[in-house]
Residue frames as qw, qx, qy, qz and C-alpha x, y, z in Angstrom:
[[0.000, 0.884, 0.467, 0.000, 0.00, 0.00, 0.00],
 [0.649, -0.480, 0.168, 0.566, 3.03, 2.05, 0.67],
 [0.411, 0.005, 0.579, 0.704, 4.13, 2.14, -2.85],
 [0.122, 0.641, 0.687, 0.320, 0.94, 2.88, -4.23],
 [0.238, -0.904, -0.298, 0.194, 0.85, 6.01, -2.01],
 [0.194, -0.596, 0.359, 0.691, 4.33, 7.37, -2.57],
 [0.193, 0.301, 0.694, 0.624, 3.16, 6.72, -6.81],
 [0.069, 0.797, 0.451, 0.396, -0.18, 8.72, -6.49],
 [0.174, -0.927, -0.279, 0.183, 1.38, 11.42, -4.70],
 [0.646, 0.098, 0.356, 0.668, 4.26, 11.88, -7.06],
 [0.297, 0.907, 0.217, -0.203, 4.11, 15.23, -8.16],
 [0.647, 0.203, 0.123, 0.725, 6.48, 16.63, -11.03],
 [0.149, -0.604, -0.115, 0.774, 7.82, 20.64, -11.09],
 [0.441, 0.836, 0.315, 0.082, 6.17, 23.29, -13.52],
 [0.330, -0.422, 0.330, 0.777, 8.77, 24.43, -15.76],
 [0.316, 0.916, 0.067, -0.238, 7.96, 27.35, -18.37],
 [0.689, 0.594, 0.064, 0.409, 10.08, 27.75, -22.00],
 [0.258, -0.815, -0.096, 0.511, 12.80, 29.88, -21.19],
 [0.490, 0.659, 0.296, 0.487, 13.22, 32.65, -23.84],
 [0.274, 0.182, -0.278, 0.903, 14.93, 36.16, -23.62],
 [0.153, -0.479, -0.145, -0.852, 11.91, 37.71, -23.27],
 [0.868, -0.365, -0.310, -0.130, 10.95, 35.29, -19.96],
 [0.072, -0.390, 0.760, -0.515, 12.48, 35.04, -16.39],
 [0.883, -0.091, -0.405, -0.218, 11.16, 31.50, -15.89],
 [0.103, 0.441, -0.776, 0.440, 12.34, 29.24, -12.55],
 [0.776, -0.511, -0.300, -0.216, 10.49, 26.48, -10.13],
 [0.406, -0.480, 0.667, -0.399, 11.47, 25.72, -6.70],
 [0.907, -0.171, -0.313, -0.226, 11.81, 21.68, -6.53],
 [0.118, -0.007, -0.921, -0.370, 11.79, 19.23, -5.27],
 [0.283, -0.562, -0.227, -0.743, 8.61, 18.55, -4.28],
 [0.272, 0.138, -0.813, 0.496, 7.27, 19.09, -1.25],
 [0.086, -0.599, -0.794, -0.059, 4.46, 18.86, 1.24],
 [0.070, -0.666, -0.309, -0.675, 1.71, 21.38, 1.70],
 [0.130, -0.371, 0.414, -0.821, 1.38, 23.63, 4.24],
 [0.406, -0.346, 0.531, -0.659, 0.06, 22.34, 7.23],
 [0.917, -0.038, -0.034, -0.395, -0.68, 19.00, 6.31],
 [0.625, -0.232, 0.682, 0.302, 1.64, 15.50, 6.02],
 [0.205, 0.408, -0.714, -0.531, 3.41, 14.55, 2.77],
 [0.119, 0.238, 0.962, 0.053, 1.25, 11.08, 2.83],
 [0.096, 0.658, 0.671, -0.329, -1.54, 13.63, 2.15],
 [0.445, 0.846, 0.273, 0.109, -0.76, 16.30, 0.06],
 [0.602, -0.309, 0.415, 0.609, 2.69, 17.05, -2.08],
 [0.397, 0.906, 0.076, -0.123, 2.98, 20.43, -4.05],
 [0.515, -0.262, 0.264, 0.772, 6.11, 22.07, -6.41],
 [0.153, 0.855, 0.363, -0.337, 6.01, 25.60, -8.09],
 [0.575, 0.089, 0.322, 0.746, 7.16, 27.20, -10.80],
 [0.084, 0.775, 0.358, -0.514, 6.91, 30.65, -12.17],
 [0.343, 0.347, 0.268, 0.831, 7.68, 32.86, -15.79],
 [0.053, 0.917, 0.208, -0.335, 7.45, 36.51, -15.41],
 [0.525, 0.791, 0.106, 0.297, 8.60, 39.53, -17.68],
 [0.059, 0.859, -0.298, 0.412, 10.75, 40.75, -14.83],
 [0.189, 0.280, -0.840, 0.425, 13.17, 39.65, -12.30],
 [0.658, -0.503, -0.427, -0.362, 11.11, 37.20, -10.19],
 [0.094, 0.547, -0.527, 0.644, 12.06, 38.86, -6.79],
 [0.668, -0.428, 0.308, -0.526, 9.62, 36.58, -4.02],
 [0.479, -0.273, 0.819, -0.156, 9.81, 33.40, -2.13],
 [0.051, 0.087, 0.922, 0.373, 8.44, 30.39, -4.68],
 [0.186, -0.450, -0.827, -0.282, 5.28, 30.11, -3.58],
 [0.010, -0.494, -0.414, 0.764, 4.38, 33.60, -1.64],
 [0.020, -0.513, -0.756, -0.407, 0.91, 34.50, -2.96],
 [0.482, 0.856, 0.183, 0.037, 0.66, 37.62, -3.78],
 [0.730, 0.184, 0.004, 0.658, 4.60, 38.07, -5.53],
 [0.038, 0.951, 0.278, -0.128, 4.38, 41.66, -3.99],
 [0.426, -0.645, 0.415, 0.480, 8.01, 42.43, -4.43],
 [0.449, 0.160, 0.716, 0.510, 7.76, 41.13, -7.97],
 [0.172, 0.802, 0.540, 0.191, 4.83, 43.25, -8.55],
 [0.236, -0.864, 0.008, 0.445, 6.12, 46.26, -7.55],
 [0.136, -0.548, 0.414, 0.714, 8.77, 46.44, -10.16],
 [0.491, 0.280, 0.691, 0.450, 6.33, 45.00, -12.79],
 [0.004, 0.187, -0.304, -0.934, 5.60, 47.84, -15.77],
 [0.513, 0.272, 0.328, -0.745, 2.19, 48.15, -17.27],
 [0.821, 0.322, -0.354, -0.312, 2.67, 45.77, -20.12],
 [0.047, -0.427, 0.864, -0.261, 4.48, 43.47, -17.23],
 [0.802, -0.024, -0.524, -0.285, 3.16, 39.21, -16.51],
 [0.097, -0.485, 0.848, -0.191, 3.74, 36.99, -14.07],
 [0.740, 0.027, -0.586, -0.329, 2.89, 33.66, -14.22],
 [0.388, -0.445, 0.672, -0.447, 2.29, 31.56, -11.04],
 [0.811, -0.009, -0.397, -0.430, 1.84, 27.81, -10.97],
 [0.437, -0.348, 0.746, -0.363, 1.52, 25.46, -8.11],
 [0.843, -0.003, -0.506, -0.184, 0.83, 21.24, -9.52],
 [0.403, -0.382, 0.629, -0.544, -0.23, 19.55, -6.35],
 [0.566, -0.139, -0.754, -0.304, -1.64, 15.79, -5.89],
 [0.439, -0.286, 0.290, -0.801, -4.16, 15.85, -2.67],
 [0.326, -0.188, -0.916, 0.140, -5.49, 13.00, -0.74],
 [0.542, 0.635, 0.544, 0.083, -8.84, 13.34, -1.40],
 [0.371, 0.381, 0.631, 0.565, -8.86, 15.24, -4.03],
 [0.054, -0.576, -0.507, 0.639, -9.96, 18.96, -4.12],
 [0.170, 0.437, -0.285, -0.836, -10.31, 20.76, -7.28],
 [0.742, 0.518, 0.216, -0.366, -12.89, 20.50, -9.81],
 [0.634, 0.052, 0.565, 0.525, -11.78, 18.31, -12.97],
 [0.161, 0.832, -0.056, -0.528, -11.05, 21.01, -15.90],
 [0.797, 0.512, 0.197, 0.251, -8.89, 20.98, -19.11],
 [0.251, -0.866, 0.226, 0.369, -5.52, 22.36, -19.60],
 [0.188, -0.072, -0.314, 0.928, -4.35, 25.09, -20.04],
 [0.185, 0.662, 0.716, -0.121, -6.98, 27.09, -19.41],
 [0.318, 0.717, 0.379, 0.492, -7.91, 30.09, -21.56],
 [0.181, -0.522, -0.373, 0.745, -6.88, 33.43, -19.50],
 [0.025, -0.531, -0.505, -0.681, -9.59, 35.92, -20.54],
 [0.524, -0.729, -0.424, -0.121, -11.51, 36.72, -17.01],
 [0.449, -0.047, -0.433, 0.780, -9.15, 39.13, -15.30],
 [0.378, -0.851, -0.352, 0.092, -10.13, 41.21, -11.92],
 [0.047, 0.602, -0.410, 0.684, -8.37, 44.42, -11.07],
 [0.490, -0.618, 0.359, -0.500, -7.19, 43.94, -7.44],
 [0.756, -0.079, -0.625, 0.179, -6.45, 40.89, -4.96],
 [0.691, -0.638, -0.255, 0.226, -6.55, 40.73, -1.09],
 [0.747, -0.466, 0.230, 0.415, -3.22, 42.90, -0.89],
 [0.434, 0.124, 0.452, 0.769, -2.70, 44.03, -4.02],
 [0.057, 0.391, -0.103, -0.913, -3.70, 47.45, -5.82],
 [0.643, 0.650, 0.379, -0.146, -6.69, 47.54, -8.24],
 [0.475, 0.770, -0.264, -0.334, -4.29, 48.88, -10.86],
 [0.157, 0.400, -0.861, -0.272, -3.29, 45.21, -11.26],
 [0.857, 0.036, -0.207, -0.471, -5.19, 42.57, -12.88],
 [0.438, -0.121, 0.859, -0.234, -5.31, 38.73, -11.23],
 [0.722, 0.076, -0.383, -0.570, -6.55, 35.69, -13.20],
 [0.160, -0.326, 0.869, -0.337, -6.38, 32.78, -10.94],
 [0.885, -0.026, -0.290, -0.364, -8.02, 29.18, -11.36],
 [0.312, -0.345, 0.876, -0.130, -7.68, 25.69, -9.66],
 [0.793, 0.261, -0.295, -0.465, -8.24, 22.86, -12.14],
 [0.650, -0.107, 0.747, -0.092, -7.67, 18.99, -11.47],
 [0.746, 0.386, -0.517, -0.165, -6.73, 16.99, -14.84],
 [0.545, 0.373, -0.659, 0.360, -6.03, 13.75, -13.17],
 [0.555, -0.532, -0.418, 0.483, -4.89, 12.85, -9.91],
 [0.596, -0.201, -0.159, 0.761, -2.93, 16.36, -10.48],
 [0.043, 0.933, 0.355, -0.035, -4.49, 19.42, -9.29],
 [0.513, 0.263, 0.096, 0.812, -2.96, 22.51, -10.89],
 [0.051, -0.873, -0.400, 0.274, -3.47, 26.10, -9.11],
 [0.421, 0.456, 0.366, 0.693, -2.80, 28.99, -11.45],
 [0.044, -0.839, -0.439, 0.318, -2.27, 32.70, -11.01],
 [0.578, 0.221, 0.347, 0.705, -1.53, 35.21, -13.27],
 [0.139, -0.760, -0.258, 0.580, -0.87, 38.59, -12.43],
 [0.446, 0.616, 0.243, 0.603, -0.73, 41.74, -15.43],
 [0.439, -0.205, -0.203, 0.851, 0.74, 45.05, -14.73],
 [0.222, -0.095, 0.108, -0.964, -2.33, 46.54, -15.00],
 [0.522, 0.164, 0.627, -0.554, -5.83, 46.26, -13.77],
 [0.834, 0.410, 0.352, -0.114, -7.47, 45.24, -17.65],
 [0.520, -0.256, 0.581, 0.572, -4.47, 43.68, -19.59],
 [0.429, 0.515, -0.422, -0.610, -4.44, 44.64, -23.53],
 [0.949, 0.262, -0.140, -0.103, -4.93, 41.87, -26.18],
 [0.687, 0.477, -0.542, 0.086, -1.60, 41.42, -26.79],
 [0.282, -0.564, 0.549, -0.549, -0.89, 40.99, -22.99],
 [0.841, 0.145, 0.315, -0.415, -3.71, 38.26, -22.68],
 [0.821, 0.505, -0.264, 0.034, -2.28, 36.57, -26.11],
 [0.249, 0.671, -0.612, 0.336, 1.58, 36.76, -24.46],
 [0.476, -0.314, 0.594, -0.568, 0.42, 35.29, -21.12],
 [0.836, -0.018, 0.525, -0.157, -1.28, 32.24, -22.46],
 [0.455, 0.834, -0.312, 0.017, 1.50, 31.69, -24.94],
 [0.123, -0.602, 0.703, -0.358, 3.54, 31.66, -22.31],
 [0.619, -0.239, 0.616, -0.424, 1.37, 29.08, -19.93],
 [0.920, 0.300, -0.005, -0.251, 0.85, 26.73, -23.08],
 [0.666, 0.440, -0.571, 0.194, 4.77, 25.74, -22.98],
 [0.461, -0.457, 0.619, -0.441, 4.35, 24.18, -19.07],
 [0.631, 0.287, -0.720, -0.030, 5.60, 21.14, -18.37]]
């Protein structure tokens, strides 16, 4: 039973293309989630932004990143977790970013936040993506899932 458990809670790290125009990095290996045991839930994070990615892996909202991002600035958060049960709705990936909010707990309204949790799988995939302003342009939107379509 053992085995079987350290196999479905296998989780691999999200790595992003890295091109000039990308500051791309994960934090592995993985490890477990906050406050819980590894025999229960085992995350790793990765991240592409347009600018120096200046915060801890997984520190939600990157404020230190945001701060130096420019108005036609991205970041890309991604956290691939496998949970014992299971918590995220099943979805399809990637998912389309189109639904950005100006604002976030913590964050100015003159930046925009798209942020899903989808489950493909055992492996549940939380997603945030921050723009350097509050409603991104096309080409922003078009750059950003671009980007998230070469995770691995």
């Amino acid at each position: 039973m053992f085995g079987l458990l350290a196999i479905l809670l296998v989780v691999p790290i999200p790595h992003f293309r890295a091109t000039p125009a990308w500051h791309v990095g994960s934090a592995g290996p993985a490890h477990a989630c906050a406050y819980v045991s590894p025999s229960r839930c085992m995350q790793a994070v990765g991240w592409a932004s347009t600018v120096r990615y200046r915060d801890c892996p997984n520190c939600i909202p990157p404020h230190s990143t945001l701060a130096h991002l420019p108005p036609g600035g991205i970041v890309i958060q991604l956290t691939y977790s496998r949970e014992r049960p299971d918590r995220a709705q099943v979805g399809s990936w990637p998912p389309r970013i189109r639904d950005v909010r100006a604002g976030f707990e913590g964050v100015p309204d003159r930046y925009g936040v798209f942020q899903t949790f989808i489950r493909t799988g055992h492996l549940e995939r939380s997603l945030f993506v921050w723009f350097g302003r509050a409603h991104p342009t096309r080409h922003q939107l078009a750059r950003a899932n671009a980007e998230l379509r070469t995770a691995r």
